[in-house]
C-alpha positions as CSV (number, residue, x, y, z in Angstrom):
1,X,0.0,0.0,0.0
2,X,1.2,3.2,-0.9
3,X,2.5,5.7,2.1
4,X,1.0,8.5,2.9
5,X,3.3,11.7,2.1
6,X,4.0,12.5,5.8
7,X,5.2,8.7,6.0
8,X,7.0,8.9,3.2
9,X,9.2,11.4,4.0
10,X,9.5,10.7,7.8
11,X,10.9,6.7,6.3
12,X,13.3,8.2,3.9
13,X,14.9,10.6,6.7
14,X,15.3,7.3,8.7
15,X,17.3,5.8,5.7
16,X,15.7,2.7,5.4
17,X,14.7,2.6,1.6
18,X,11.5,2.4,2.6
19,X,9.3,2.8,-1.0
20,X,7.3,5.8,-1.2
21,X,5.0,7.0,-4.4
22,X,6.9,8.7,-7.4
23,X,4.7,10.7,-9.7
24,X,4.7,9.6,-12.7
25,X,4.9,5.7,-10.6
26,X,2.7,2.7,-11.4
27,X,0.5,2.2,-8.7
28,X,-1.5,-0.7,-7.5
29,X,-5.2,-0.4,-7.9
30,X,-6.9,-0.9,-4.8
31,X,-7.9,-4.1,-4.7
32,X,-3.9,-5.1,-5.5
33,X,-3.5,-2.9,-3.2
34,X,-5.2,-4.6,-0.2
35,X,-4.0,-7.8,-1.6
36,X,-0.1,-7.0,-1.3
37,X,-1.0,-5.6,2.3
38,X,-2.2,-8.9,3.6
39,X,0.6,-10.6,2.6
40,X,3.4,-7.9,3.1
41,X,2.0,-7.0,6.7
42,X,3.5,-10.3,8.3
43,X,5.3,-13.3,6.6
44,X,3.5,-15.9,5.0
45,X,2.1,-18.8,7.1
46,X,4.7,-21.8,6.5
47,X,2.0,-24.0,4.8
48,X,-0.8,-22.6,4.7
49,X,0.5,-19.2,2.9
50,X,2.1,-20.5,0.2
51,X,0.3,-24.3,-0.3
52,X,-1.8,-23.3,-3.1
53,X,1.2,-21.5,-5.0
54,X,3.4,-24.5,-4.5
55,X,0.9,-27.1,-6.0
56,X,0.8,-25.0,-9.2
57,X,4.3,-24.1,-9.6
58,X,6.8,-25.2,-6.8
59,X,7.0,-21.9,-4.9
60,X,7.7,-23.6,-1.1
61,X,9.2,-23.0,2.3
62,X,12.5,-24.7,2.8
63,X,13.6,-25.3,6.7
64,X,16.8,-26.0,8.3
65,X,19.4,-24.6,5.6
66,X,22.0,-23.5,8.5
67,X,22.7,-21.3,11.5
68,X,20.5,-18.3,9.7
69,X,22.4,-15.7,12.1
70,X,20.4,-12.8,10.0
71,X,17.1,-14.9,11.2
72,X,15.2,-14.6,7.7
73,X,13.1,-17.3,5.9
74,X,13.6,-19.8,2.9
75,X,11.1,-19.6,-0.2
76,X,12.0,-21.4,-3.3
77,X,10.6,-21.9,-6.7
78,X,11.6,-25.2,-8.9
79,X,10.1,-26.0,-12.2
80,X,9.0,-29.5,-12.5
81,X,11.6,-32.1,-13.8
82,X,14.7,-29.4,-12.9
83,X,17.8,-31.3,-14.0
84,X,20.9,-31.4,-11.7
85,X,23.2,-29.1,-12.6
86,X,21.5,-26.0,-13.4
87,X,21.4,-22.6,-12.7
88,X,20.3,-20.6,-9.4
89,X,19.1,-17.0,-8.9
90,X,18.6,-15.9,-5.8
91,X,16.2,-12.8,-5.6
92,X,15.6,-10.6,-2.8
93,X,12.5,-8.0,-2.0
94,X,12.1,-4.5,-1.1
95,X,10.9,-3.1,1.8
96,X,7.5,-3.8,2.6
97,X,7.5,-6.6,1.0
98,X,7.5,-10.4,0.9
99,X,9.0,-13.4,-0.8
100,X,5.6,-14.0,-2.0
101,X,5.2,-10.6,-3.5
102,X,8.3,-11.0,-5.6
103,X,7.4,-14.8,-6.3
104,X,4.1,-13.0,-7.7
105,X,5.2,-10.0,-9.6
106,X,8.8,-10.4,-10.7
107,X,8.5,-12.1,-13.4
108,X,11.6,-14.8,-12.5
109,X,9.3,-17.9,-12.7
110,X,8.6,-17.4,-16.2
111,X,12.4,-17.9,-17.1
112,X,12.6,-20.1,-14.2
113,X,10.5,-22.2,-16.1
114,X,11.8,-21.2,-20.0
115,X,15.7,-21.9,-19.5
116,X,15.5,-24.0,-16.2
117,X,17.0,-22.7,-13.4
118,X,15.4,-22.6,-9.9
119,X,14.9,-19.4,-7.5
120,X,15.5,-19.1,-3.7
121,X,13.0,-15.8,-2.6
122,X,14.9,-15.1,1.0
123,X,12.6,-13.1,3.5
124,X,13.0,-10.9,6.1
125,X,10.1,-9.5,8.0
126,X,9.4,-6.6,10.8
127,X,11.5,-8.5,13.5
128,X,14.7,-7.6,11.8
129,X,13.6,-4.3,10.4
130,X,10.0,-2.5,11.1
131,X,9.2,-2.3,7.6
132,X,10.8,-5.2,6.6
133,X,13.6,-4.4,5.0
134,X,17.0,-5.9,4.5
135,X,19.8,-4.3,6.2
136,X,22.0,-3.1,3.2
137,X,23.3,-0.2,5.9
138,X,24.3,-2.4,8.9
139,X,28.0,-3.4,8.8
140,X,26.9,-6.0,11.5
141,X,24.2,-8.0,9.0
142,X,25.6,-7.2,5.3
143,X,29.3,-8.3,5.9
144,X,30.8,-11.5,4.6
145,X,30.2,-14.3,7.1
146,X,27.3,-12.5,9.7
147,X,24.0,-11.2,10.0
148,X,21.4,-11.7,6.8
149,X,24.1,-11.9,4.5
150,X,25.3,-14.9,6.1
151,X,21.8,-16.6,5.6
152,X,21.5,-15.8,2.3
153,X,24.3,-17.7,1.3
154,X,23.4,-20.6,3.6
155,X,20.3,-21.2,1.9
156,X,22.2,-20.9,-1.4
157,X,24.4,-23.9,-0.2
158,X,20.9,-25.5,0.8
159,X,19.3,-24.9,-2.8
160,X,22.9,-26.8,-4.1
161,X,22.2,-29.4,-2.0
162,X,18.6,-29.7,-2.8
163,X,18.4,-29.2,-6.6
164,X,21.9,-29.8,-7.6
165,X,22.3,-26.5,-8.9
166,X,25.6,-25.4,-10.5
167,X,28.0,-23.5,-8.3
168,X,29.1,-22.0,-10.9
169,X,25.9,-20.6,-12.1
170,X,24.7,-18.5,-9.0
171,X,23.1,-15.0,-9.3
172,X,21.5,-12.7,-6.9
173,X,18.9,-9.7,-7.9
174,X,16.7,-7.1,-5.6
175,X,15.1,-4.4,-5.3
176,X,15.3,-1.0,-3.5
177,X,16.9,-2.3,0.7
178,X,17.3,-6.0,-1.7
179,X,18.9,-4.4,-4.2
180,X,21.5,-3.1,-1.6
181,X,21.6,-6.2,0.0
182,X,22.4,-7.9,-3.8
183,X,25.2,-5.5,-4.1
184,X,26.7,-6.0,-0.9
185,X,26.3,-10.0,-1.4
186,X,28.3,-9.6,-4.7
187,X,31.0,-7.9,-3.2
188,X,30.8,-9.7,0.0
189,X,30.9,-13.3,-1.6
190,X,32.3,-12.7,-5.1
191,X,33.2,-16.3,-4.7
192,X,29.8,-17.5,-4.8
193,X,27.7,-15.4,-6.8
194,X,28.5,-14.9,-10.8
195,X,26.8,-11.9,-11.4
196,X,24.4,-9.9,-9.8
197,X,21.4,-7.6,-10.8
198,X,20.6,-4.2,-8.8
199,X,17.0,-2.6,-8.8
200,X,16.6,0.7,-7.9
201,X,19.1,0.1,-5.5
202,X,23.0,1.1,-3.4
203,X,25.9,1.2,-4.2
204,X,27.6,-1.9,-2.1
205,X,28.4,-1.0,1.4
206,X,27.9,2.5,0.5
207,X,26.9,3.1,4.6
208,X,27.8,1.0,7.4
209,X,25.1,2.3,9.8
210,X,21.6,3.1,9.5
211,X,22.4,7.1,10.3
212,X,24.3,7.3,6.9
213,X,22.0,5.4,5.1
214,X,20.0,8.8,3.7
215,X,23.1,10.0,2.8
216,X,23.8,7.1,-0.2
217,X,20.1,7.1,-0.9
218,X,19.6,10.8,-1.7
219,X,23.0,12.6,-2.6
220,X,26.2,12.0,-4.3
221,X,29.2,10.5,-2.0
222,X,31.7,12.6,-4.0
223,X,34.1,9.3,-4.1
224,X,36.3,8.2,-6.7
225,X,36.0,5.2,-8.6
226,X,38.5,4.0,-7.3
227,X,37.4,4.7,-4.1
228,X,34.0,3.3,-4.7
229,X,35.7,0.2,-5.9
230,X,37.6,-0.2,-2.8
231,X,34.5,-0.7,-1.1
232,X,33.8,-3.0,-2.9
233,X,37.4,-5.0,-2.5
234,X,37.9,-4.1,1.5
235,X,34.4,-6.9,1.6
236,X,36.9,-9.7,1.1
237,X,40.6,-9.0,1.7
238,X,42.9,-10.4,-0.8
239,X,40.4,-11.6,-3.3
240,X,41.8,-11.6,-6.6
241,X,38.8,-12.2,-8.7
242,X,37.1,-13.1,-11.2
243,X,34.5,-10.6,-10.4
244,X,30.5,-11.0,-10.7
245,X,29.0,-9.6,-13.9
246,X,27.2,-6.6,-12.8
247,X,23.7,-4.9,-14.1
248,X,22.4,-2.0,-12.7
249,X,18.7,-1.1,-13.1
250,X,17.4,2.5,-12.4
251,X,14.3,4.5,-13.3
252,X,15.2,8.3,-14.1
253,X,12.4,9.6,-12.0
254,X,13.4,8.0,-9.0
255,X,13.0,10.3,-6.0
256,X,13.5,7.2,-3.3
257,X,16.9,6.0,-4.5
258,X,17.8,9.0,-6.2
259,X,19.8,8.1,-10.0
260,X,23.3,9.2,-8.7
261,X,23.4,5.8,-7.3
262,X,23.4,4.3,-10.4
263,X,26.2,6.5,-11.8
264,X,28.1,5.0,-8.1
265,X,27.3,1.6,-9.0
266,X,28.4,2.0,-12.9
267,X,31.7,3.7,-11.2
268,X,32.0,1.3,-8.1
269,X,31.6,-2.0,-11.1
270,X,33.6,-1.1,-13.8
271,X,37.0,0.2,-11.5
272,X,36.0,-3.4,-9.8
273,X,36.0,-5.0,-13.0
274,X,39.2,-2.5,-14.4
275,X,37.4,-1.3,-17.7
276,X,36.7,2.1,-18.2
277,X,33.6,4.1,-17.8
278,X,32.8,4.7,-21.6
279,X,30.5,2.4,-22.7
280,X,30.8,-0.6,-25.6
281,X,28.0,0.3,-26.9
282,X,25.0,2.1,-26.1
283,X,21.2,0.8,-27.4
284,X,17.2,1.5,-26.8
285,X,15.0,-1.0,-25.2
286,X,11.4,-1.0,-25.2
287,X,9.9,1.2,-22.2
288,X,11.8,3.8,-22.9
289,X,15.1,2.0,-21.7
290,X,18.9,2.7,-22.8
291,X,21.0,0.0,-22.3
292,X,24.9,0.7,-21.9
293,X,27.3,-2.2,-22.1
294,X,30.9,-1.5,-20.5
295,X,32.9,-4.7,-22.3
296,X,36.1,-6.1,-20.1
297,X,39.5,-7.5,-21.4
298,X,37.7,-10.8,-22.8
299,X,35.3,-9.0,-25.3
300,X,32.2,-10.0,-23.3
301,X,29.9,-7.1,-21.5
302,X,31.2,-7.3,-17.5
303,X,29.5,-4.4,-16.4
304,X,25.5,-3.6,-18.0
305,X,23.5,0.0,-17.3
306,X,19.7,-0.2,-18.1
307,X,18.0,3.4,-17.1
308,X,14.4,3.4,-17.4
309,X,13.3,7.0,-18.2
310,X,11.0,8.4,-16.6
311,X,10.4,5.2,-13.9
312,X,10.1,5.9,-10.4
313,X,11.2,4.0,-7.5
314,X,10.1,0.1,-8.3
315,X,11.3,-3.0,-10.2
316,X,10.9,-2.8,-14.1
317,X,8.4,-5.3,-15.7
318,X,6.4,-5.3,-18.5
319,X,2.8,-8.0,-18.0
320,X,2.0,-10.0,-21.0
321,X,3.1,-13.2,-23.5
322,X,5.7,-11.9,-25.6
323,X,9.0,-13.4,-25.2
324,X,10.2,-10.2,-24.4
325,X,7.6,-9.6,-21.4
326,X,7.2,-10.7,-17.2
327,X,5.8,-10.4,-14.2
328,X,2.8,-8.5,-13.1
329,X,1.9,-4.7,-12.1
330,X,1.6,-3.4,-8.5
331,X,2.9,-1.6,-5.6
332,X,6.4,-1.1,-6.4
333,X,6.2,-3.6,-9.7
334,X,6.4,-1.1,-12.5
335,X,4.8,-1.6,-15.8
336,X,7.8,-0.4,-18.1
337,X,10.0,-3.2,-19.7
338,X,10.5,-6.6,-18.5
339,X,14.1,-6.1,-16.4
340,X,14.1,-9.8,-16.3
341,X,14.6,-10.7,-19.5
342,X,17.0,-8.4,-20.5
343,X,19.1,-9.6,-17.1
344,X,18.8,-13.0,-17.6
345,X,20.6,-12.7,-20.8
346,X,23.1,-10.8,-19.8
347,X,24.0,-13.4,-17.4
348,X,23.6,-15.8,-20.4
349,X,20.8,-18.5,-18.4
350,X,18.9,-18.2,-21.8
351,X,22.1,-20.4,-23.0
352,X,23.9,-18.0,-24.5
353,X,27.0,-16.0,-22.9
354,X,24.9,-13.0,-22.4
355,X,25.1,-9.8,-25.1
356,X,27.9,-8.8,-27.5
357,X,29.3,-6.1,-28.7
358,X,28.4,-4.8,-31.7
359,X,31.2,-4.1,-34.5
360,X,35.2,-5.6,-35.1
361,X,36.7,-8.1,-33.1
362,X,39.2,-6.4,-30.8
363,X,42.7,-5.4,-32.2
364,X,44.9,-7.4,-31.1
365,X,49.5,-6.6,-30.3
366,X,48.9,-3.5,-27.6
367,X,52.0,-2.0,-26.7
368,X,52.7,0.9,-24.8
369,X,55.8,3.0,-24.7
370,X,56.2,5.9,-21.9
371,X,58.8,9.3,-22.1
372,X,58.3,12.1,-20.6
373,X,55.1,13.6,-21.2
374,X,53.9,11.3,-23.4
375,X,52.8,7.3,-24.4
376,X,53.4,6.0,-27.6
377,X,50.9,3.2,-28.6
378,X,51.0,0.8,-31.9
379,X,49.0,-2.0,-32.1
380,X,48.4,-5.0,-35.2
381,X,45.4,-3.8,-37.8
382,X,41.7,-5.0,-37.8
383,X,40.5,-6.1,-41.6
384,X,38.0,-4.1,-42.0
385,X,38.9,-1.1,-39.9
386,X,38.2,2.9,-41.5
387,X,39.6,4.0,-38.3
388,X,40.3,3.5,-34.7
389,X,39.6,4.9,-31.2
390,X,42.1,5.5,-28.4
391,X,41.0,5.3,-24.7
392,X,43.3,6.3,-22.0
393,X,41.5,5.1,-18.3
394,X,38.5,4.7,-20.0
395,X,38.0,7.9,-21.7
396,X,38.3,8.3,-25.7
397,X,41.6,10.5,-26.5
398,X,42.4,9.9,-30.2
399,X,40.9,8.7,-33.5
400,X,43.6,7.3,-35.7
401,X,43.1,6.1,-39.0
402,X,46.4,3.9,-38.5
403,X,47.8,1.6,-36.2
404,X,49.9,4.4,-34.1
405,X,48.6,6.8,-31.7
406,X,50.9,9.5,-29.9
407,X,48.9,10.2,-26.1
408,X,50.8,13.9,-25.0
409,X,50.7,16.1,-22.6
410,X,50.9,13.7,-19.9
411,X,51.6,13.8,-15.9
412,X,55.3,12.4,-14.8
413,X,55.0,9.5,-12.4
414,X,52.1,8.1,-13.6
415,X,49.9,5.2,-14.7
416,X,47.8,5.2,-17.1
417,X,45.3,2.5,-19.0
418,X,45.4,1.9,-22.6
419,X,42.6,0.3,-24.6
420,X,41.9,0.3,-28.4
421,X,38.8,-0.5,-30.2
422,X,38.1,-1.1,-34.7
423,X,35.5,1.4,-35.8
424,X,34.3,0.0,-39.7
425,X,33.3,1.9,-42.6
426,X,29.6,2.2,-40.8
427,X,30.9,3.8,-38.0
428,X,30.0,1.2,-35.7
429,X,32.7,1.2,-32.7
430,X,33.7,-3.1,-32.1
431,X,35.2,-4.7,-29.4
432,X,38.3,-3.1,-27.0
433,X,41.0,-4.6,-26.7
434,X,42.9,-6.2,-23.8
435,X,44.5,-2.9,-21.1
436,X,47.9,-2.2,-21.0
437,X,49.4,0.2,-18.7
438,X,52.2,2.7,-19.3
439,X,54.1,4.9,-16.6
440,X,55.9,8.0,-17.2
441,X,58.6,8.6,-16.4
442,X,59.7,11.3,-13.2
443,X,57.4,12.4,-10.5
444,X,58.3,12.7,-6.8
445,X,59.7,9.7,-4.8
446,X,57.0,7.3,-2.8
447,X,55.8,8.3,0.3
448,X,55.8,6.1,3.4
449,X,54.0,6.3,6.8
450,X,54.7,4.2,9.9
451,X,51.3,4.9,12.1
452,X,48.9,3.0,14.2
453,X,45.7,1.5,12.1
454,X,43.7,4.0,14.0
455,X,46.0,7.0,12.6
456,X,45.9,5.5,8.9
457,X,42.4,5.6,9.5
458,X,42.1,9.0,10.5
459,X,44.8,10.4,7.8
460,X,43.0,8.8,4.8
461,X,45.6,6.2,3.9
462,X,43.3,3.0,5.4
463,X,39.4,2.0,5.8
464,X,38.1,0.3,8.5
465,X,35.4,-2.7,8.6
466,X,34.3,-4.5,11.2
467,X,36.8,-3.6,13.4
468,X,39.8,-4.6,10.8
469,X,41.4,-2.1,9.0
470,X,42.5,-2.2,5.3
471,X,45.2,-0.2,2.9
472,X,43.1,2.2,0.9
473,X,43.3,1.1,-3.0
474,X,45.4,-2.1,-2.2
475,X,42.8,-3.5,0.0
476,X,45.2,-5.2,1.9
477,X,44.5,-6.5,5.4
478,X,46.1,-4.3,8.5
479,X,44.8,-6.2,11.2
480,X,42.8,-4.5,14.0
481,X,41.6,-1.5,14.2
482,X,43.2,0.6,17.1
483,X,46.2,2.5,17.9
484,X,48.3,-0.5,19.2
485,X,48.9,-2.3,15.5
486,X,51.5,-0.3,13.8
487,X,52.3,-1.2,10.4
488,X,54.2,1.0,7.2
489,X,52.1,2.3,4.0
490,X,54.3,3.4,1.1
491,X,51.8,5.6,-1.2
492,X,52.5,4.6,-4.8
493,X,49.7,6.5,-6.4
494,X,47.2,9.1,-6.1
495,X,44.9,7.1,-3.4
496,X,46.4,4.0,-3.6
497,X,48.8,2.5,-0.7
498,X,50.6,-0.9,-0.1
499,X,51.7,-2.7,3.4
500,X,55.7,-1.6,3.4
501,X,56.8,-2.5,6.6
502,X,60.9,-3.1,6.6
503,X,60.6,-1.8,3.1
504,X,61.0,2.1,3.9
């Protein structure tokens, strides 16, 4: 049911991505209305709640999947004959919400049941949170190895266990306090979850307490990339990768989870992923949707931004038949475009390795020479090629119509990132190529610092977690967090230091 304006405001100022009504949103009529409120008001009964749903398409309540320290609740959905080794999404509601709501209105089952994969639907409910949301802001409950995020990926290990899914071949998706919740999980547990969708939601681990929830939801950070990425790495020390694949969903009207998150997530994703932040290629969807693709080293889309204009705060889907169509309109469930078909293939469960890039195949022979001032690249020709483009870090800086590019005007002491992509006679733009790094030469010697963790903390050179405390664009593990631990940080970079100790 929709909140009244007073409500509305009074939840957002409480941080808790708590839905409220967009103008311009899809709203449930009010008998949907009533409807969703029954069943969002308190969890569904065990049996009883869901008994009818699971005779007609497996939706059930699975018990005893492990410790559950976040103390939610088990839904699943399996089509009939499911084979062993298949796929698993795991898909997580918004705030007032329940497992049986997105079961309902997503629109998942229908590709459950069209490529074969099976869905867990975890729950929370107003014990953990008074409106029932999951706790994307609490560093105590979204953190690798406690609290809800924990659970979540106890019951994935359940569903393994059950249905014989592929660990290989596990997703997570949410919306709005799930879709926080998703991108924590996938920066949490990059180990588990192949790729991830994110629904009007956070950045992951944008806030750490409920108090600086409102902040991510409604303004800018002002963080770098690099620093958003580092977020992202500080989840699991010394993680080396491979990294989920990564699509972000946002409607432009959203006054809930304001857009700017989407522009952190894009930022947060792609540094993650290291590609830059021009896209591959840039297309319209139906619903008035552009889809930008941000392609990594291996010519396949990592990172994948859908923004739905003019949507408000909700999930996209689109009721009806077509292929290209899911779920079912309500509170929150937005009649646009169908976000889960377009997500599905970019994770590639409709058995295909998700959408390519347009164009040439990537040129091929980078190199990178550095002098002062300047990087020198030459690379081996595309058949086919009229021209080429040059990006340094992700931004376009030349457009040769050889195989040579000159990069001037450069800083001393440096790095920089190197990528060159075929555009043919059309002036379609194809695939870029493989990064390679070049450092000028000069710039001022390394910096080092021997401090307490609590004094790195306080200067800007480390994060802290959980009590641990981690090198700021290394990510690498300090120990505890206090003024007793003493370690050296050499600064090799704008932003970026490594452990030295003994070294300086």
């Amino acid at each position: 049911m929709p909140l009244r304006p007073t409500a509305a405001a009074l939840l957002a100022a409480a941080a808790l991505a708590v839905p409220s009504v967009v103008p311009g949103s899809a709203v449930a009529s009010p008998a949907t209305a009533s409807a969703t409120t029954s069943v969002t008001a308190t969890a569904p009964a065990p049996a009883a709640g869901v008994s009818a749903d699971a005779a007609a398409g497996g939706f059930q309540q699975v018990t005893g999947f492990g410790t559950n320290p976040g103390n939610l609740t088990m839904y699943t959905y399996t089509p009939a004959g499911l084979p062993g080794g298949a796929p698993l999404v795991v898909a997580l509601h918004g705030c007032l919400q329940s497992a049986t709501d997105y079961y309902r209105n997503s629109g998942w089952t229908k590709f459950a049941d069209q490529y074969g994969f099976a869905v867990v639907f975890p729950q929370t409910s107003s014990t953990n949170n008074s409106l029932s949301c999951f706790s994307w802001f609490d560093a105590g409950k979204d953190a690798r190895g406690v609290g809800e995020a924990r659970s979540v990926v106890e019951m994935v290990t359940k569903a393994e266990a059950l249905y014989g899914s592929d660990a290989h071949r596990v997703f997570v998706t949410g919306l709005s306090a799930g879709g926080g919740m998703a991108a924590d999980l996938l920066a949490d547990y990059p180990d588990v979850f192949a790729g991830g969708a994110i629904d009007s939601g956070l950045p992951a681990h944008c806030a750490t307490t409920q108090a600086a929830a409102s902040g991510c939801q409604n303004s800018d950070q002002g963080l770098t990339p690099a620093q958003c990425g580092d977020k992202v790495r500080a989840a699991y020390p010394g993680y080396a990768g491979p990294w989920p694949k990564v699509a972000i969903w946002q409607g432009s009207a959203d006054t809930v989870v304001k857009p700017v998150n989407a522009t952190e997530l894009r930022d947060q994703w792609t540094n993650v992923q290291g590609i830059g932040r021009q896209p591959s290629s840039t297309r319209s969807l139906p619903g008035g949707t552009t889809q930008e693709l941000y392609t990594g080293p291996g010519g396949q889309p990592s990172v994948a931004l859908f923004t739905v204009s003019g949507m408000g705060h909700g999930l996209a889907v689109h009721p009806g038949s077509g292929a290209d169509q899911c779920g079912a309109a309500g509170a929150y469930f937005l009649d646009t475009v169908c976000s889960g078909y377009y997500t599905a293939q970019f994770w590639g469960l409709d058995g295909g390795s998700g959408p390519t890039t347009p164009g040439l195949p990537a040129p091929t022979g980078l190199t990178a020479t550095a002098t002062a001032g300047s990087v020198t690249l030459a690379w081996q020709a595309v058949s086919g090629a009229a021209s080429y483009q040059v990006f340094r870090d992700g931004a376009q800086v030349g457009s040769p119509t050889g195989t040579a590019f000159t990069d001037g005007g450069l800083a001393a002491g440096t790095t920089y990132g190197y990528t060159v992509a075929a555009v043919d006679a059309s002036g379609a733009v194809g695939a870029r190529s493989a990064a390679v790094p070049a450092t000028t030469p000069g710039g001022s010697t390394p910096q080092c610092f021997t401090a307490g963790n609590y004094a790195h903390v306080l200067a800007g050179r480390a994060t802290q977690s959980g009590g641990l405390t981690y090198a700021i664009g290394s990510g690498q593990s300090m120990g505890l967090w206090n003024t007793f631990v003493t370690h050296t940080l050499k600064q090799t970079g704008p932003g970026y230091y490594v452990l030295a100790d003994g070294q300086c």
